[in-house]
C-alpha positions in Angstrom: -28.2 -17.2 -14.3 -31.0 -15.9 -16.7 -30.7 -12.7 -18.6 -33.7 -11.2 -16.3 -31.6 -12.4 -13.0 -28.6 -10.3 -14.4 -30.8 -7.5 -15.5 -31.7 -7.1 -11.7 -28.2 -8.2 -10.3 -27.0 -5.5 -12.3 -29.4 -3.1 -11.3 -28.9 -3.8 -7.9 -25.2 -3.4 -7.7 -25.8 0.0 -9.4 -28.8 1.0 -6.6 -25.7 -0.5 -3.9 -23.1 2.0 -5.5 -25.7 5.0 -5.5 -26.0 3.9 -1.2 -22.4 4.0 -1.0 -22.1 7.2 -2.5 -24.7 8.6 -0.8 -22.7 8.0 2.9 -18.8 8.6 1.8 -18.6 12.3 0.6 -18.3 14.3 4.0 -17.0 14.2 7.1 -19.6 14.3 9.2 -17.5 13.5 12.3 -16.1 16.9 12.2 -19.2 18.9 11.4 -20.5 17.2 14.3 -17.6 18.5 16.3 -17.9 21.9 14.8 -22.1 22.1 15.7 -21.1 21.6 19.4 -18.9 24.3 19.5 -21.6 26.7 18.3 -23.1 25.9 21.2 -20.2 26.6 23.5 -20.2 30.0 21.2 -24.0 30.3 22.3 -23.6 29.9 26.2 -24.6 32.4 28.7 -23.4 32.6 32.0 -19.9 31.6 33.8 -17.9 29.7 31.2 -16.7 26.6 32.2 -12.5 25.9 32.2 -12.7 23.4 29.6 -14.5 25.8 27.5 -13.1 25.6 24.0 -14.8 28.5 22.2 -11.7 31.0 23.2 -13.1 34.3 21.8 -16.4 33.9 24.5 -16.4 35.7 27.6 -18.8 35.4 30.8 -22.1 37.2 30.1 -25.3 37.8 31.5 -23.9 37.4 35.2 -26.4 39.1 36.8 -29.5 37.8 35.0 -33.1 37.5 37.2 -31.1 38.8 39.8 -33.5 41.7 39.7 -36.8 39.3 40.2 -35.0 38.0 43.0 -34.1 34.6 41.3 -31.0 33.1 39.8 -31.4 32.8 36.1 -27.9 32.8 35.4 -26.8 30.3 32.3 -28.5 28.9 29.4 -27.8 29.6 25.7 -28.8 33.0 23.4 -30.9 32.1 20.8 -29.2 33.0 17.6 -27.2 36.0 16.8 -28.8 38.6 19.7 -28.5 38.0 23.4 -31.9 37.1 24.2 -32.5 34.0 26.5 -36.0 32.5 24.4 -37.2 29.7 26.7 -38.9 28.1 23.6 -36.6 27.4 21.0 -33.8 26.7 23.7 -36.0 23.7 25.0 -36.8 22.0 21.9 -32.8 22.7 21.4 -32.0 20.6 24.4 -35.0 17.9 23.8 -33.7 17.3 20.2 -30.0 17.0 21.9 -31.0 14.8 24.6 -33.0 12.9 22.0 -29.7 12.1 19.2 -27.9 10.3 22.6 -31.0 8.4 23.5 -31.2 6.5 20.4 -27.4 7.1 19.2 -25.7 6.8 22.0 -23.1 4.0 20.2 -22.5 6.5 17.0 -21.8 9.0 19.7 -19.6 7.4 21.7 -17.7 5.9 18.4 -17.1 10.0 18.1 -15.5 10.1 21.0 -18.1 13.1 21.5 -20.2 12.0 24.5 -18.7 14.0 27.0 -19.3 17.1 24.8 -22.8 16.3 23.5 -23.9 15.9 27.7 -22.4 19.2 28.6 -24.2 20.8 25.7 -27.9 19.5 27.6 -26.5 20.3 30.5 -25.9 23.5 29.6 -29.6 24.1 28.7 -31.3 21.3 31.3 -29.1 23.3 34.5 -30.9 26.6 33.6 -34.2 25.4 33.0 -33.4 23.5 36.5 -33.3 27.1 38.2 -36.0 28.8 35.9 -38.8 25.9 37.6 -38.4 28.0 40.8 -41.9 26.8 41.8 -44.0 23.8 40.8 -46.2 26.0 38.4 -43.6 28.4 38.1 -41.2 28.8 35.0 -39.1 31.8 34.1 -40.0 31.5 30.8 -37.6 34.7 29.0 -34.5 36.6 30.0 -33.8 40.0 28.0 -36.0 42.2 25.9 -36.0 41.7 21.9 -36.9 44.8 21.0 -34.2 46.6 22.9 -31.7 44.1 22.5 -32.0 44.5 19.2 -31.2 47.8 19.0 -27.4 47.5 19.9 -24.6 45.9 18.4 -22.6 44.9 20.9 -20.5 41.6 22.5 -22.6 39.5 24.9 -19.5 40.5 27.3 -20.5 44.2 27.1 -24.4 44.1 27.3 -25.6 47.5 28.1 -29.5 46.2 27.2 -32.2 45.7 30.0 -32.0 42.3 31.1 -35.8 41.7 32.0 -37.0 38.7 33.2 -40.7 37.1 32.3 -42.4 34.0 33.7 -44.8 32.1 33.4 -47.5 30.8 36.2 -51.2 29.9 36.7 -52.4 33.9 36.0 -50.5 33.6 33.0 -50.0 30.5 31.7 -47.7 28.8 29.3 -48.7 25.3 28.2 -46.3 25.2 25.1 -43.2 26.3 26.9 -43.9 24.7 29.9 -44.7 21.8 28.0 -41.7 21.7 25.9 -39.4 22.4 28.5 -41.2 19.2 30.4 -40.4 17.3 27.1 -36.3 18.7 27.3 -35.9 17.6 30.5 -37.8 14.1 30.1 -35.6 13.3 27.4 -32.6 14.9 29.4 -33.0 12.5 32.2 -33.1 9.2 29.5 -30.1 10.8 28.0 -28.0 10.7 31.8 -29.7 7.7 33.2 -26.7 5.7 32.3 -24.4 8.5 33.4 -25.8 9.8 36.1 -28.5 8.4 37.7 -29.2 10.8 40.1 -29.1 14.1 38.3 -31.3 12.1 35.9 -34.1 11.7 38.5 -33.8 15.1 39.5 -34.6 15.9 35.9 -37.7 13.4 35.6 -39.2 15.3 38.9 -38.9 19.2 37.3 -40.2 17.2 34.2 -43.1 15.8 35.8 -44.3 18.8 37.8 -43.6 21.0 34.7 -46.4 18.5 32.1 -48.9 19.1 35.3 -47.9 23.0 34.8 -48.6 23.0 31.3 -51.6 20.9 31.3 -53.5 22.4 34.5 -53.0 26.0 33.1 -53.6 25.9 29.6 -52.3 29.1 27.6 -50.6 30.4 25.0 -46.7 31.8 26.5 -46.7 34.6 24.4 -49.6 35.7 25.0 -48.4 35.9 28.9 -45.3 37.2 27.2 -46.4 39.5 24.3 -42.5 40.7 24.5 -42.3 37.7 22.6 -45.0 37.6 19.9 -42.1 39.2 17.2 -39.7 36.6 17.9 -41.1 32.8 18.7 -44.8 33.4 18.2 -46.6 30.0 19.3 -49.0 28.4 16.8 -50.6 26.7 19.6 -49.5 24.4 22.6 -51.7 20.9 21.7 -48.6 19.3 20.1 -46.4 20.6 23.3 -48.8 18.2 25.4 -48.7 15.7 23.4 -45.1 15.8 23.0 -44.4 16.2 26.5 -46.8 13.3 27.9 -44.8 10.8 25.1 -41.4 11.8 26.1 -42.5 11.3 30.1 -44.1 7.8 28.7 -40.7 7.1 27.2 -38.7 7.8 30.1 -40.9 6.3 32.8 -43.3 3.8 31.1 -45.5 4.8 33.2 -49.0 3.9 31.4 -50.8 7.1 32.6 -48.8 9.7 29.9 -49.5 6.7 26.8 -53.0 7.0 28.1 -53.0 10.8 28.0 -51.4 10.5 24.2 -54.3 8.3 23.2 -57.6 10.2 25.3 -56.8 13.4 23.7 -55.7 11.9 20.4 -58.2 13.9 18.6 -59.0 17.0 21.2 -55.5 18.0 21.3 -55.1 17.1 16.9 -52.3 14.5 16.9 -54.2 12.1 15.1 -55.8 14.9 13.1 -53.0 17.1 12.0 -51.0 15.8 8.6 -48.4 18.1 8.9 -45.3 18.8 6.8 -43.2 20.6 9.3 -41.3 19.9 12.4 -39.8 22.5 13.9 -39.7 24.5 17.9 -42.8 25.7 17.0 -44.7 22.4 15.4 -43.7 19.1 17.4 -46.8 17.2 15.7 -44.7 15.1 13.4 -42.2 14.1 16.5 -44.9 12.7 18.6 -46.6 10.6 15.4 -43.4 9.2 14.8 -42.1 8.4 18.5 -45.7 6.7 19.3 -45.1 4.7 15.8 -42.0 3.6 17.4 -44.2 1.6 20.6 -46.3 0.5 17.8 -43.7 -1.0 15.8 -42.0 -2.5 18.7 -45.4 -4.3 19.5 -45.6 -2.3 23.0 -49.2 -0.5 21.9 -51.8 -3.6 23.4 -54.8 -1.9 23.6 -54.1 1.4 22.1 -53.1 -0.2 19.1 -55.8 1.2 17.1 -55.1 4.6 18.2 -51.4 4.3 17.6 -52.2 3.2 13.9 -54.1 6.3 13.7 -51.0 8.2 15.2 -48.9 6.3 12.6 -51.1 7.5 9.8 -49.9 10.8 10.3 -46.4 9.9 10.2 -46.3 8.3 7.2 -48.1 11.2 5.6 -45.0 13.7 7.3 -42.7 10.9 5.6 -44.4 10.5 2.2 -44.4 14.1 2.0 -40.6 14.8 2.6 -40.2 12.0 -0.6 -42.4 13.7 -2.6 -44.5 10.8 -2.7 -47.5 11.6 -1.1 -49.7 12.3 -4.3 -48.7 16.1 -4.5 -49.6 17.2 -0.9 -45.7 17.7 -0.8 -43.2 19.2 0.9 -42.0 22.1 -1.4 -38.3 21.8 -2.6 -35.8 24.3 -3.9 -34.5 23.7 -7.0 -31.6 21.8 -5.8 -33.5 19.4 -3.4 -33.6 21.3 -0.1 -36.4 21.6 2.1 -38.2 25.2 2.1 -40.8 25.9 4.7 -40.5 30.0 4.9 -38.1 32.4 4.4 -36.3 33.2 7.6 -34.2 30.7 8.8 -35.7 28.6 6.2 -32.2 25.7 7.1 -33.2 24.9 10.2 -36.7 23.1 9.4 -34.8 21.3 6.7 -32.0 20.1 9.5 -35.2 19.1 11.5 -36.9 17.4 9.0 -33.9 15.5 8.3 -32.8 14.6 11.6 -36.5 13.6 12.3 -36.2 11.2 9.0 -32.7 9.7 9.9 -34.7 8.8 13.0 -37.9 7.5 11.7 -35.6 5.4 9.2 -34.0 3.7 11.7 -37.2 2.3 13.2 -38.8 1.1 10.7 -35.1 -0.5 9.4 -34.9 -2.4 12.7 -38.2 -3.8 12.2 -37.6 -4.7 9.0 -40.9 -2.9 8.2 -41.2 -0.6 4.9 -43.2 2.5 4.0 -46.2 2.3 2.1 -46.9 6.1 0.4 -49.7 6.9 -1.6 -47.3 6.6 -4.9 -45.6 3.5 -4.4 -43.2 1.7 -0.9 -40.6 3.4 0.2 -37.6 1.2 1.8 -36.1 2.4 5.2 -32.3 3.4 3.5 -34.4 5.5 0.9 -36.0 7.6 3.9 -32.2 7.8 5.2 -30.5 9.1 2.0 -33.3 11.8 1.2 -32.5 13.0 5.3 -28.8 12.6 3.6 -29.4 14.7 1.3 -30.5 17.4 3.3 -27.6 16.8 5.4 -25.1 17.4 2.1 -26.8 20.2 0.7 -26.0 22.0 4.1 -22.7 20.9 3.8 -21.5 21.8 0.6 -23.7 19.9 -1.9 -25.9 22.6 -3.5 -25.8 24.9 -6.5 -23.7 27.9 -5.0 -21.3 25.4 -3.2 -20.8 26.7 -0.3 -21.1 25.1 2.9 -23.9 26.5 5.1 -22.2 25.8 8.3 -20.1 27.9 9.3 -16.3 26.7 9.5 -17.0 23.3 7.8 -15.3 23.1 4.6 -12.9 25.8 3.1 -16.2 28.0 1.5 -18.6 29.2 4.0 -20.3 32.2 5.1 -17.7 34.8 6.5 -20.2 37.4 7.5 -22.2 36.0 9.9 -25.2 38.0 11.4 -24.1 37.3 14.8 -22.7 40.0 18.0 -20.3 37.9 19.1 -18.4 36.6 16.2 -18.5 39.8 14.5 -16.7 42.1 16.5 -13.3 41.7 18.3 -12.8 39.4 21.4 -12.1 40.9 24.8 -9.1 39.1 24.6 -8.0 41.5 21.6 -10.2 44.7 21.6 -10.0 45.1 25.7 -12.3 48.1 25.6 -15.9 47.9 25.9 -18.1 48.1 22.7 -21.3 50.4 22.9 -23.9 49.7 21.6 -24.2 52.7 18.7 -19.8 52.0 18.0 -20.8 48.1 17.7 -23.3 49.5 14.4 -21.3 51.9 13.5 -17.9 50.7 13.3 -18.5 46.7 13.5 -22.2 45.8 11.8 -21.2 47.7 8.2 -17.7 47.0 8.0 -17.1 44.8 4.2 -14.3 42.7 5.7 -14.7 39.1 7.5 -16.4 38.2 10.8 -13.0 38.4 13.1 -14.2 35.2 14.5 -15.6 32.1 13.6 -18.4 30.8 14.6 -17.4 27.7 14.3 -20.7 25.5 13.6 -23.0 27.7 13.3 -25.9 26.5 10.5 -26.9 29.9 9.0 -30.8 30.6 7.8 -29.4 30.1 4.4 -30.2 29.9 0.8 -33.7 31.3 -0.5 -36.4 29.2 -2.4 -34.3 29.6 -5.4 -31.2 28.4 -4.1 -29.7 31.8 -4.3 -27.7 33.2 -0.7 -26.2 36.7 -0.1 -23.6 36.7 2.5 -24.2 39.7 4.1 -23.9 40.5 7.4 -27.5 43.1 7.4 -29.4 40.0 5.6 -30.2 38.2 8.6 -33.1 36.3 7.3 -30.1 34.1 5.2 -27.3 34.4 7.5 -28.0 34.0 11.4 -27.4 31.1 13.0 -29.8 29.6 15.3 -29.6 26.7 18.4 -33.1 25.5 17.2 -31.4 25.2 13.9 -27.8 23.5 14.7 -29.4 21.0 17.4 -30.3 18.6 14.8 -27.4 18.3 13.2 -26.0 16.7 16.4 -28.1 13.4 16.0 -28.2 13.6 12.2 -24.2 13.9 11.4 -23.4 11.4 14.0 -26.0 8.9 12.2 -24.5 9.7 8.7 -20.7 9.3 9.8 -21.7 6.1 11.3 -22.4 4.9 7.8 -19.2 6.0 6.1 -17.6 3.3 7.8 -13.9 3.6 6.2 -14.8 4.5 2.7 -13.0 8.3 1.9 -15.0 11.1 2.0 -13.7 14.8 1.9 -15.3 18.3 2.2 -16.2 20.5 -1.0 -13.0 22.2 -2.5 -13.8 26.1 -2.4 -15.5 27.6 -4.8 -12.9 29.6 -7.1 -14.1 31.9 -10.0 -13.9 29.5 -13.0 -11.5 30.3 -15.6 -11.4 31.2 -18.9 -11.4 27.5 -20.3 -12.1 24.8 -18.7 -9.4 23.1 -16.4 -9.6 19.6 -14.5 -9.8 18.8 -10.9 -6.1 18.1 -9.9 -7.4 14.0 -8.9 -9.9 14.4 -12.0 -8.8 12.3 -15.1 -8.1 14.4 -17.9 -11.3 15.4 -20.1 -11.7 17.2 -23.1 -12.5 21.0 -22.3 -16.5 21.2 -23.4 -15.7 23.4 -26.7 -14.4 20.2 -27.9 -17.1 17.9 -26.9 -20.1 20.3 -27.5 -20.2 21.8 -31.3 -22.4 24.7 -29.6 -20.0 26.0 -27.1 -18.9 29.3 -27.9 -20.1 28.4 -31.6 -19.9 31.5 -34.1 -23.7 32.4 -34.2 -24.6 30.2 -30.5 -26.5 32.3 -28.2 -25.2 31.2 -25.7 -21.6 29.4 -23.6 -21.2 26.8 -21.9 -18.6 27.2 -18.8 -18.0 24.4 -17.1 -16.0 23.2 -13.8 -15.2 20.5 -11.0 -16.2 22.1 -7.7 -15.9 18.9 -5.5 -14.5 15.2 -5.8 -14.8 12.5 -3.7 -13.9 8.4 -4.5 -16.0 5.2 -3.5 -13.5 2.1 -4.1 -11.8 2.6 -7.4 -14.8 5.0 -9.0 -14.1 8.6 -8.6 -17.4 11.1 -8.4 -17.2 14.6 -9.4 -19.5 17.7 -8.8 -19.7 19.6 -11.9 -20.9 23.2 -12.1 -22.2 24.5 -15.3 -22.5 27.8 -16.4 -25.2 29.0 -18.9 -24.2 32.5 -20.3 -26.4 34.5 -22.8 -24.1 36.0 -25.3 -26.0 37.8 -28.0 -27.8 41.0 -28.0 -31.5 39.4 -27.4 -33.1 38.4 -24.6 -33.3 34.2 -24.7 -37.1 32.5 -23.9 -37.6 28.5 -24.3 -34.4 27.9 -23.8 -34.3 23.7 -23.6 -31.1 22.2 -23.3 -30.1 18.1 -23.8 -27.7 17.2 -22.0 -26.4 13.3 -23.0 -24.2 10.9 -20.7 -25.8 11.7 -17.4 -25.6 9.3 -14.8 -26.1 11.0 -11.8 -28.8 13.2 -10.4 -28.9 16.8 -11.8 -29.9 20.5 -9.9 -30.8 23.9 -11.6 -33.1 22.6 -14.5 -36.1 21.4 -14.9 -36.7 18.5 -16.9 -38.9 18.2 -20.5 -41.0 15.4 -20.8 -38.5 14.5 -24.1 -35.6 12.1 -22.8 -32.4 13.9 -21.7 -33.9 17.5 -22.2 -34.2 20.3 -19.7 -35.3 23.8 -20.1 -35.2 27.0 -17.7 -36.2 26.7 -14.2 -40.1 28.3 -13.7 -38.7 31.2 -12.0 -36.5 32.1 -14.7 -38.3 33.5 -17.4 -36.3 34.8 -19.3 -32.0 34.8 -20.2 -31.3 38.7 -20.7 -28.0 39.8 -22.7 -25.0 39.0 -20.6 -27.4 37.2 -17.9 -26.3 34.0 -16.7 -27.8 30.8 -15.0 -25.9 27.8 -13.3 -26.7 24.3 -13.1 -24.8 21.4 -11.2 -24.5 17.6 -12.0 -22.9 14.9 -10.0 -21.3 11.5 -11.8 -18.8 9.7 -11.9 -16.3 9.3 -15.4 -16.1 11.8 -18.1 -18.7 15.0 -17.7 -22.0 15.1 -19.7 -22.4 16.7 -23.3 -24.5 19.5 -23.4 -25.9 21.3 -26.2 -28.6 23.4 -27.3 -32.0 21.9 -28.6 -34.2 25.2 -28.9 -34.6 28.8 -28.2 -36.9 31.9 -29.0 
């Protein structure tokens, strides 16, 4: 074997050791398990025996009873006790979607049963909202009041009002997503249930005739609704709609539709970099690349190609690779799209990668982005990496979802979980007490919400676990349904390699101590002359706040923190940090080798301020030292 041909083995074997790393630190198998019991936590309605969430109560018993219609079930939103027909639908569409294409990983999970019961939950209640052909109860409860009390789902005191949608006031997105939900629903039964699968392709049919007959905005039918899920517009709904009907009865007409209004209804013309319940664009370019790839597209080819355009650019963007028209990225590699609730486009994104990855790896096919081909497992590990940071992998270490790991969130901006169960606190709470004695109260949620994937961090990676800062701590179904489809991929991939949860964070002591399974290193004063040097402006703390093994090669998380210790304030601060072999969060890097200096946002390091920066690798930790300051 030549030197070049060992060059490249060698290189490979290191790329193969990254991949392996990149599937065996978490157990994705249990967040799974945990992200269907939110839902259980989120159901409305009678609760079923087998219900496992213990601290839930029935709720919302006598909802559209008022309107004269049964709209008893479904899920609340988020933390309030709202019934949103918008983000519940692309909930159960993106549900229904993870068993249609991984129903094997699924059912390797043992978690099926569970993950059916959870559409069900939505696709029975959207059953009884179609009450007419162009008829959809569309909203159940009113935001504004609702939000005005702090009170247990079991004790609503708040106007249950009931809003819906027909041909004087029209709904195309909802309608159209919930077509879309129940479409994919009816795929996801078919093997299950034939017959409650049909029903579900009829309600899905009528309701795509609905939304494309009456064309209109839902909240603008619905203003109730404009401070909540305000629609950016309903073409992507009927595009989205029409594919998923195509999908689940190849019937030629809704591929036609897809391709005619290609460019009236802007899914050839929108690049987008978000998918989300409000922006399905990026769905439908990648589910029609997936009839192009399989060669199904015959005379719509050309079209398709144009469709597949679009998803390359969502895909290019996620990677960074699509010649600066990115996706923006906190500092330690998450997806940020907005402030509120910023998690759940990044668990979309991801899912919606994890997906797109998987096509194109069955065809053997590869991505070609404006800077350079991307191979199928890369498109996989980035959605992987959105997946980690949620759980764990990120500079405050914490896990974002709530119960997973031993360092979550613990106070939750959610009713339920709050305050004390029924089963516990067997009086009623009103809706002034529930503020007043439950909403500003310092100690922990009394229950879990087991699941749950908070708004969490802000562009800056920072997070305040505060029960009153909503924006970074409420939990939404639009937001966990993702992670259904995405975790189930991942664990499939562990295979049996071992793969543990973060350790909690603990404050790190005053010297440095190892990881009980870490080998034993040098504390950093040893191994960096400018760690708490006399005259150094600044320390060096560091500590292991995670460990996980691939074969005989242990990996370790490291945290670093960066403390000004003099009496000046500290400007072009660049650090060199030597020995790295894995990726690094928290810094920015200098265009000179090994050298980092302070993020942008971070201008300057005041007396007694600190900064924190994390590292992954495997073997002894890096060296770090100072290179320059003002």
């Amino acid at each position: 074997m030549g030197i070049s041909s060992k060059v490249q083995l060698i290189a490979l074997l290191f790329v193969g050791l990254l991949a392996l790393e990149a599937v065996a630190n978490f157990d994705y198998g249990d967040a799974m398990d945990k992200t269907l019991l939110f839902f259980e936590a989120q159901r409305s309605g009678k609760l079923p025996p087998n219900q496992r969430v213990k601290w839930r109560g029935d709720s919302g018993l006598k909802d559209g009873f008022l309107q004269g219609v049964n709209l008893v079930g479904g899920y609340y939103d988020a933390g309030d006790h709202v019934k949103f027909g918008l983000p519940m639908a692309y909930s159960v569409t993106i549900l229904a979607w993870s068993v249609v294409d991984y129903r094997k990983e699924i059912v390797d999970l043992n978690q099926m049963e569970n993950t059916l019961a959870a559409i069900k939950w939505g696709t029975n209640y959207f059953i009884k909202a179609h009450t007419q052909p162009n008829v959809l109860w569309a909203q159940v409860g009113d935001g504004e009041s609702d939000h005005y009390c702090w009170e247990r789902a079991e004790d609503m005191t708040t106007p249950r009002a009931a809003y819906k949608l027909d041909p004087s006031h029209p709904g195309s997105d909802l309608a159209g997503e919930a077509a879309a939900a129940l479409a994919a629903a009816s795929l996801a039964f078919q093997p299950y249930d034939s017959s409650y699968s049909t029903l579900l392709l009829v309600h899905a049919k009528q309701l795509f005739s609905f939304a494309d007959t009456f064309r209109g905005l839902y909240d603008d039918s619905i203003p109730n609704a404009q401070a909540f899920y305000t629609s950016s517009g309903y073409s992507d709904e009927l595009l989205w709609a029409a594919t998923w009907l195509y999908r689940a009865t190849n019937d030629e007409h809704y591929l036609k539709y897809v391709v005619d209004n290609a460019v009236s209804l802007g899914g050839t013309g929108w690049a987008v970099r978000e998918f989300s319940w409000d922006n399905k664009y990026a769905g439908v370019q990648i589910l029609l690349t997936k009839i192009l790839l399989d060669g199904a597209g015959g005379s719509y080819t050309p079209t398709l190609k144009q469709y597949q355009a679009k998803a390359d650019y969502f895909t290019c963007a996620c990677l960074q690779k699509n010649d600066g028209y990115n996706v923006a990225l906190t500092p330690g590699g998450l997806i940020y799209v907005r402030e509120w609730n910023n998690l759940q486009y990044a668990s979309s994104a991801a899912f919606l990668l994890a997906m797109y990855s998987d096509y194109l790896s069955e065809k053997k096919a590869v991505l070609t982005c404006p800077e350079g081909q991307v191979q199928p497992f890369d498109i996989l590990s980035f959605a992987k990496s959105q997946a980690d940071y949620i759980l764990g992998k990120n500079p405050k270490a914490i896990s974002y979802l709530v119960g997973y790991g031993q360092n979550y969130p613990i106070h939750v901006h959610h009713r339920g979980a709050s305050i004390a169960p029924v089963s516990v606190l067997h009086d009623s709470v009103s809706c002034i007490e529930g503020f007043e004695t439950w909403y500003s109260r310092p100690q922990a949620n009394p229950n879990i919400i087991h699941g749950g994937l908070v708004g969490g961090p802000s562009k800056t990676d920072d997070f305040s676990d505060d029960r009153s800062n909503y924006e970074q701590t409420e939990p939404t179904i639009s937001g966990s349904a993702p992670l259904i489809g995405l975790f189930c991929k991942l664990q499939s991939l562990s295979g049996s390699y071992h793969h543990r949860s973060p350790t909690p964070y603990q404050k790190p002591p005053a010297s440095y101590h190892a990881h009980p399974s870490a080998p034993n290193h040098k504390a950093p004063e040893s191994s960096n002359p400018y760690n708490n040097a006399p005259g150094a402006p600044v320390t060096f703390l560091h500590s292991i706040i995670s460990t996980w093994k691939i074969g005989t090669t242990t990996y370790y998380q490291h945290k670093v923190v960066v403390k000004n210790t003099s009496q000046k304030p500290i400007t072009d601060l660049k650090l060199v940090v030597d020995n790295l072999s894995g990726s690094l969060w928290g810094l920015s890097p200098c265009q000179e080798k090994n050298t980092y200096e302070l993020p942008q946002w971070i201008k300057v390091l005041n007396p007694g301020s600190q900064l924190i920066f994390v590292y992954i690798q495997g073997g002894s930790q890096a060296k770090i030292s100072i290179k320059s300051y003002q």
